[in-house]
Backbone bond lengths (Angstrom), bond angles and torsions (degrees), N, CA, C in turn:
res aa  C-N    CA-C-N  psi(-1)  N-CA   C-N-CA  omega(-1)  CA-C   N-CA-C  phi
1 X - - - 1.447 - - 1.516 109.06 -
2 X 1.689 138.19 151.89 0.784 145.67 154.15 1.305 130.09 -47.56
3 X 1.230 124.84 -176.67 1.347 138.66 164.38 1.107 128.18 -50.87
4 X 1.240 130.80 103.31 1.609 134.34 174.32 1.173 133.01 -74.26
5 X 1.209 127.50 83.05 1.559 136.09 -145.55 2.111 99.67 -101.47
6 X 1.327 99.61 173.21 1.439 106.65 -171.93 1.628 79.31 -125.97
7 X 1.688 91.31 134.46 1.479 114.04 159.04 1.533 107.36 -85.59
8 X 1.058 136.46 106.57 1.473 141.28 147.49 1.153 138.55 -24.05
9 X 2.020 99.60 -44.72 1.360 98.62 169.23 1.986 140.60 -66.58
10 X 1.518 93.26 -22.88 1.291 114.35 -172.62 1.616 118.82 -147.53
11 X 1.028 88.29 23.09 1.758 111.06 157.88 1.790 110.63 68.68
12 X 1.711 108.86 -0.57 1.645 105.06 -174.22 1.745 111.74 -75.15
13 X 1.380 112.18 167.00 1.029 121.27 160.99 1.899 107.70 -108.07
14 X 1.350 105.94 123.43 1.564 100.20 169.84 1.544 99.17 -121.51
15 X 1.330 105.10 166.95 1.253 133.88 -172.76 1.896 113.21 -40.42
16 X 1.454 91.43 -44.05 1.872 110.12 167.34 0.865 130.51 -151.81
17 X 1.294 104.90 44.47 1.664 111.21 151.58 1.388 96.40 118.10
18 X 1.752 140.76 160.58 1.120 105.53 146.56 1.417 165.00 -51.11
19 X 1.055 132.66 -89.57 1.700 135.29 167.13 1.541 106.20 -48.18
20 X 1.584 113.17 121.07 1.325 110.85 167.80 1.812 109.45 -120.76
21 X 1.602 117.00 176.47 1.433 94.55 175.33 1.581 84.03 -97.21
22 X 1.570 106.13 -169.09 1.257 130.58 -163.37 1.684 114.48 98.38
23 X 1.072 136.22 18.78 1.223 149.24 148.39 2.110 100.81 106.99
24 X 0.822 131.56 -33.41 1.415 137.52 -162.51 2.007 107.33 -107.81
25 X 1.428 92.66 92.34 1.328 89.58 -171.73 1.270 132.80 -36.50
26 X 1.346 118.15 -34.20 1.273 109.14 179.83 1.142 103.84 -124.89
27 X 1.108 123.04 79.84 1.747 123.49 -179.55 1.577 120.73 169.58
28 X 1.404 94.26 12.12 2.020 101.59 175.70 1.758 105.84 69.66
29 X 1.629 85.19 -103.32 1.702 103.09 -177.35 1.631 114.01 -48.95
30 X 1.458 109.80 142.30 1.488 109.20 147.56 1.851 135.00 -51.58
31 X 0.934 116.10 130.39 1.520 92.57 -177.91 1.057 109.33 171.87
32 X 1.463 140.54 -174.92 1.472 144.87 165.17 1.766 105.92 -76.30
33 X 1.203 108.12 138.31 1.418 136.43 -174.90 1.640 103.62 -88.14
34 X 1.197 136.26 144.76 1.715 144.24 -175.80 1.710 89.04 -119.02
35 X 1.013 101.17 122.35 1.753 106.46 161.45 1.679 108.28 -118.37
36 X 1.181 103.58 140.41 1.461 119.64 172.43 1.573 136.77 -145.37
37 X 1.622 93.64 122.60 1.722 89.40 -178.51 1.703 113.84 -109.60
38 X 0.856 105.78 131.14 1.573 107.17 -169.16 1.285 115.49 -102.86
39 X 1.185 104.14 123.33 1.925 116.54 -179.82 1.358 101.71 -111.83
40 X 1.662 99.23 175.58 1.136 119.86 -172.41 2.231 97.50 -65.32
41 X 1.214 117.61 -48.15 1.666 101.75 -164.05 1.579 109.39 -103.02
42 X 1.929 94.14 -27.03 1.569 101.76 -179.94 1.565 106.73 -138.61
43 X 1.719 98.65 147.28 1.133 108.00 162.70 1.407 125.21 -72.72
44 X 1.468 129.22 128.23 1.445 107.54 170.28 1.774 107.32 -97.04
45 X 1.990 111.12 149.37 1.288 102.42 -168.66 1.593 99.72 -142.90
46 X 1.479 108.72 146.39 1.438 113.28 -158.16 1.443 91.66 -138.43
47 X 1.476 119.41 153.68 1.299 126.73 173.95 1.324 120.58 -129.07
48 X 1.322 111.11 138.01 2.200 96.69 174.82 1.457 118.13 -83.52
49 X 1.495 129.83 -137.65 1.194 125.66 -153.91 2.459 70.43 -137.57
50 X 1.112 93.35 168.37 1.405 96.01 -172.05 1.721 105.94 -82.17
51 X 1.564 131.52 -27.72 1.340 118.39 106.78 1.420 140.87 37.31
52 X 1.464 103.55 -85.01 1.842 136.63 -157.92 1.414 93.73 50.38
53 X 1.462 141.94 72.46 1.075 133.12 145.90 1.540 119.41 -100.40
54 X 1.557 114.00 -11.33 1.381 109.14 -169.62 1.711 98.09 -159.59
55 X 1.541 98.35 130.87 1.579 109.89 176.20 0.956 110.33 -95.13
56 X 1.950 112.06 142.67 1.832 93.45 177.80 1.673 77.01 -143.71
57 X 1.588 115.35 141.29 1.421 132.90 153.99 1.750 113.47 -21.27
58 X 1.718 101.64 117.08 1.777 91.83 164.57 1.248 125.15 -118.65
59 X 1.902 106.02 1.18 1.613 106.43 -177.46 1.176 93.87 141.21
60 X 1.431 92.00 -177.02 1.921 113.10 171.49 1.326 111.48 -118.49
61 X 1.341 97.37 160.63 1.691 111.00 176.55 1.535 110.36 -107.57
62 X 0.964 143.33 160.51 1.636 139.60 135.14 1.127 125.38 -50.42
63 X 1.809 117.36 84.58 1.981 98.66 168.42 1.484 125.79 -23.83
64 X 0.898 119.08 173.71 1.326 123.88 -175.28 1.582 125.63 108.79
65 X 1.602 103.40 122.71 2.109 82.88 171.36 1.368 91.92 -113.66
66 X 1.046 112.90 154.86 1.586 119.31 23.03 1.386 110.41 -93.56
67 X 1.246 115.13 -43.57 1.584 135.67 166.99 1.585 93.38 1.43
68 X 1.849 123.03 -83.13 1.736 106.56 -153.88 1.432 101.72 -81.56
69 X 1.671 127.05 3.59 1.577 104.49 159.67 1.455 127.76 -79.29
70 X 1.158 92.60 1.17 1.435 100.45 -178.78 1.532 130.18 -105.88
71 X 1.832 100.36 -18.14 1.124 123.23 167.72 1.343 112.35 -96.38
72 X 1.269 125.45 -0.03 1.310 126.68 161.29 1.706 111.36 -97.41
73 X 1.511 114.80 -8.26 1.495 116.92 162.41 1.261 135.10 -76.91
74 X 1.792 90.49 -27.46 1.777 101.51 169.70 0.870 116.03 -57.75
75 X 1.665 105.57 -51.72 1.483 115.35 -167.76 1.479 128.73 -48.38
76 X 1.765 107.07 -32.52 1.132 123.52 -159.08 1.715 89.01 -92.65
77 X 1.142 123.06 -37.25 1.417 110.29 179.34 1.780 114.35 -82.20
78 X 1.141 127.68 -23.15 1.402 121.31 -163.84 1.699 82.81 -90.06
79 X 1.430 135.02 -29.24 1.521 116.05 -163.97 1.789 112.38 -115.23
80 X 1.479 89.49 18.84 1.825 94.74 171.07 1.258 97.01 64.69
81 X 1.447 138.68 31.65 1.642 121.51 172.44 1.129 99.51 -85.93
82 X 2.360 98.36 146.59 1.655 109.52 -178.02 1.390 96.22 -128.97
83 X 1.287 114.88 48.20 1.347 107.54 178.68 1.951 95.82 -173.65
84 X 1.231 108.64 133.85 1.699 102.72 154.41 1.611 123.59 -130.62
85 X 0.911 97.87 98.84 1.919 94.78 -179.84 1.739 98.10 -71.23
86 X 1.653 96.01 136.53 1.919 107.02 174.64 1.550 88.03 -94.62
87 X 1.196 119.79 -179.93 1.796 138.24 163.98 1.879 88.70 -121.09
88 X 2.394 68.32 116.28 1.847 83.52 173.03 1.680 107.43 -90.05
89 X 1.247 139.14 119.20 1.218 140.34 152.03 1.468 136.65 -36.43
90 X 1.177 125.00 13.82 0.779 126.48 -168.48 1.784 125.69 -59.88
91 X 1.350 144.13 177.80 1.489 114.55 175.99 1.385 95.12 -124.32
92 X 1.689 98.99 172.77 1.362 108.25 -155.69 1.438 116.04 -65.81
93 X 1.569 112.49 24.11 1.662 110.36 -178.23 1.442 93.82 -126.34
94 X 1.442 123.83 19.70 1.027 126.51 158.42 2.106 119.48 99.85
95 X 1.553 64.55 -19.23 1.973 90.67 -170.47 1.786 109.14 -61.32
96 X 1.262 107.85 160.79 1.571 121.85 -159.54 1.211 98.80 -117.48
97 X 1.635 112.45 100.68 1.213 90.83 -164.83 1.934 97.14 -120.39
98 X 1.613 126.52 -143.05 1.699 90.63 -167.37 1.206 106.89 -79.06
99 X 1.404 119.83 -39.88 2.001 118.76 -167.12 1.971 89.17 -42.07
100 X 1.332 115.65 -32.12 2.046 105.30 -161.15 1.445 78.34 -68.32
101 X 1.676 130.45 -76.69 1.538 133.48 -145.23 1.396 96.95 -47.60
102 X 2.161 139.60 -39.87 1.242 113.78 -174.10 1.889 99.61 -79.85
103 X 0.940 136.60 -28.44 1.146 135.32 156.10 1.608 112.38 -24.93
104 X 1.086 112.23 -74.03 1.624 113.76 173.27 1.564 113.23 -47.74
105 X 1.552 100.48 -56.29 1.432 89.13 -165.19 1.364 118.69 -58.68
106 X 1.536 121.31 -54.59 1.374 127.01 167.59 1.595 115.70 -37.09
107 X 1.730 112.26 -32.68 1.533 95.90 179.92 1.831 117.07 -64.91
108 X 1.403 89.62 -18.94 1.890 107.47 -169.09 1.220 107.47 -77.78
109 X 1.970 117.21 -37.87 1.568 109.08 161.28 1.102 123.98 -60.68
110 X 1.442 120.71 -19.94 1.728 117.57 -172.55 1.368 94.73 -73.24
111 X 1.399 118.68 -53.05 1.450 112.88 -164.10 1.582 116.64 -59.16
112 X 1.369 103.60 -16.17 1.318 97.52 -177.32 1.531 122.87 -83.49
113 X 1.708 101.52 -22.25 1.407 92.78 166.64 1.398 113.33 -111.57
114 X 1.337 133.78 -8.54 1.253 121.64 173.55 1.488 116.34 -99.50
115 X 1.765 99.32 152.57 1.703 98.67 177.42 1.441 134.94 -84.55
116 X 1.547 108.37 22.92 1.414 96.72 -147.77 2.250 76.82 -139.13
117 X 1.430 108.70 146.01 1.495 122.39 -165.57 1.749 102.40 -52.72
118 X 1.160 117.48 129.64 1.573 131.28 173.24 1.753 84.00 -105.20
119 X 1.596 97.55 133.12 1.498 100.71 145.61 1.621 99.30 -159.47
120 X 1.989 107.66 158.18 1.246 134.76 174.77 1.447 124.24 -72.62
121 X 1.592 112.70 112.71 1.353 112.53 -172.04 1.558 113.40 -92.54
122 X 0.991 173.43 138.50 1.152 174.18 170.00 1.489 89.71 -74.30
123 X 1.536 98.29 120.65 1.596 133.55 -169.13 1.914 109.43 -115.35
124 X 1.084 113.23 22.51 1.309 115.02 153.25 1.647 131.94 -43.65
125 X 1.380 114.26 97.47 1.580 118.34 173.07 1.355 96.08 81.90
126 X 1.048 144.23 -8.95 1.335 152.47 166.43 1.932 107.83 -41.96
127 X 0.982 110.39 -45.48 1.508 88.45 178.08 1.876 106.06 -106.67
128 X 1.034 111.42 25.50 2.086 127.24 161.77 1.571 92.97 -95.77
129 X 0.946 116.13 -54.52 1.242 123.69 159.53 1.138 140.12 -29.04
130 X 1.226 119.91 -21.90 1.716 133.85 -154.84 1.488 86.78 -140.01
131 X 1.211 135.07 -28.98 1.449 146.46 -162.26 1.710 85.27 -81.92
132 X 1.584 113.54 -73.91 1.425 125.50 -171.38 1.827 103.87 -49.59
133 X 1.039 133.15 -27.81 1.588 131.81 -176.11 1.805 112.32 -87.84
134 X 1.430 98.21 -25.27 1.382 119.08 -172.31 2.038 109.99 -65.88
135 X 1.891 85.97 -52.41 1.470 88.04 -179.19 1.318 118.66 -77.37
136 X 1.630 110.17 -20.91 1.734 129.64 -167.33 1.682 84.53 -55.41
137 X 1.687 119.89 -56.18 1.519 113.56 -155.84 1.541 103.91 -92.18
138 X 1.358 127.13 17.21 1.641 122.39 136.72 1.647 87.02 114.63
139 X 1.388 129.84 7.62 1.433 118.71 -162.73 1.477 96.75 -78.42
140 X 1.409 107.60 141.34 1.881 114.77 -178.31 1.714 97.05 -86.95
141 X 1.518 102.63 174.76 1.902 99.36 -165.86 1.363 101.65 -60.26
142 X 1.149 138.02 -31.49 1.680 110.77 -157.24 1.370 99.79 -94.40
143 X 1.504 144.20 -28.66 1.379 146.30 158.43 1.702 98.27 -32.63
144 X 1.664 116.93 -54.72 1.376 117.17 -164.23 1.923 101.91 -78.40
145 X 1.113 118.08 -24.12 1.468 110.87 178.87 1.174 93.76 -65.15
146 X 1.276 129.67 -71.57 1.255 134.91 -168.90 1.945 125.87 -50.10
147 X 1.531 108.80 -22.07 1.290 116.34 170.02 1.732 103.56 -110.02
148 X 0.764 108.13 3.54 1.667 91.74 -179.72 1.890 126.40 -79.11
149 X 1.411 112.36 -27.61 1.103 98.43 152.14 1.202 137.36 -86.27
150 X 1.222 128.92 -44.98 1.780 109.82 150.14 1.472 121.26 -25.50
151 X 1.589 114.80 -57.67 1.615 95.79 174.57 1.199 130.36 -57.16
152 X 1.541 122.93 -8.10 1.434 131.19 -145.87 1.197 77.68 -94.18
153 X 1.593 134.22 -52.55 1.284 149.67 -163.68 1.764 109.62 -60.38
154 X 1.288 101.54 -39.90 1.118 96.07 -179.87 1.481 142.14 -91.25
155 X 2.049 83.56 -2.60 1.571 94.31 170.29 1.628 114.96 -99.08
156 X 1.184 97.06 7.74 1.748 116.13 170.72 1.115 108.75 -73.86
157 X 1.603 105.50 -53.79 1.780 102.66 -170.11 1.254 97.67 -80.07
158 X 1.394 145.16 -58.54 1.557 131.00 161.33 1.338 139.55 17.36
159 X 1.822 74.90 -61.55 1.814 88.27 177.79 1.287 122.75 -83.28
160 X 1.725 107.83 -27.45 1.338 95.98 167.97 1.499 131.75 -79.16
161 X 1.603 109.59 -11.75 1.119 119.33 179.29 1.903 120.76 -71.33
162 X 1.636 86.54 -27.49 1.331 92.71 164.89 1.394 127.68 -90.74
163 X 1.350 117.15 -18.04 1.689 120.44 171.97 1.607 117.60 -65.45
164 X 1.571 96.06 -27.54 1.491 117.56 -150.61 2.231 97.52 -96.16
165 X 1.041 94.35 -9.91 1.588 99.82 -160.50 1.777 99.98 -84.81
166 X 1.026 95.45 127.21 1.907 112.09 162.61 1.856 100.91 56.22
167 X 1.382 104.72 41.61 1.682 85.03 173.28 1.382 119.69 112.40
């Protein structure tokens, strides 16, 4: 893998640096985008359109490694993803606190086994967020326990898909 550069503007690490050409700012290749929010038992995981104009919820994973590095490798090989955004935790004063450091670290295991750019999205309100869309479409609480980390995931990749789009 290449050089792992820090974007400045928005604090991620991707695979090479920020802005690359190949149409998808931060991610070289064209292709479907991997979003991920990581909890304490499950991962939640969201995918875009090959595009990256639109994130939609694909499930959960089982925390755990090796187990979700590996289930986050399938993923990336059975669905052609060239990009994975993690959800950085950070809190609303910007501070790094531990959920961000396993955030980081896990983004550093992905990179180590996958070929394609990992970078950290700052996941602020992101799952109030997923909570507020959850009740908007009528889901009662245990529908929303059960979809809320995938959505969380998918309003992660969202955002980067929208920060990251045309410039």
């Amino acid at each position: 893998m290449g050089h792992r550069g820090q974007d400045r503007g928005s604090g991620e690490r991707s695979g090479r640096g920020g802005r690359e050409p190949g149409g998808a700012a931060s991610g070289g290749r064209p292709g479907p985008a991997l979003g991920l929010d990581l909890g304490e038992a499950r991962i939640g995981v969201a995918i875009s359109d090959d595009a990256r104009r639109v994130a939609v919820p694909l499930g959960t994973i089982r925390a755990g490694a090796p187990g979700d590095l590996r289930a986050v490798a399938e993923l990336v090989a059975e669905r052609g993803v060239t990009l994975v955004v993690v959800g950085h935790p950070v809190s609303m004063s910007g501070a790094a606190g531990e959920a961000a450091r396993r955030a980081e670290r896990f983004a550093e295991a992905l990179r180590a086994v996958l070929d394609v750019p990992v970078v950290l999205r700052d996941e602020r309100l992101s799952t109030a967020e997923a909570e507020r869309a959850l009740r908007r479409a009528g889901a009662d609480a245990r529908a929303r326990r059960r979809s809320q980390d995938a959505s969380s995931a998918a309003v992660i990749l969202q955002a980067h898909l929208d920060a990251t789009r045309g410039g």
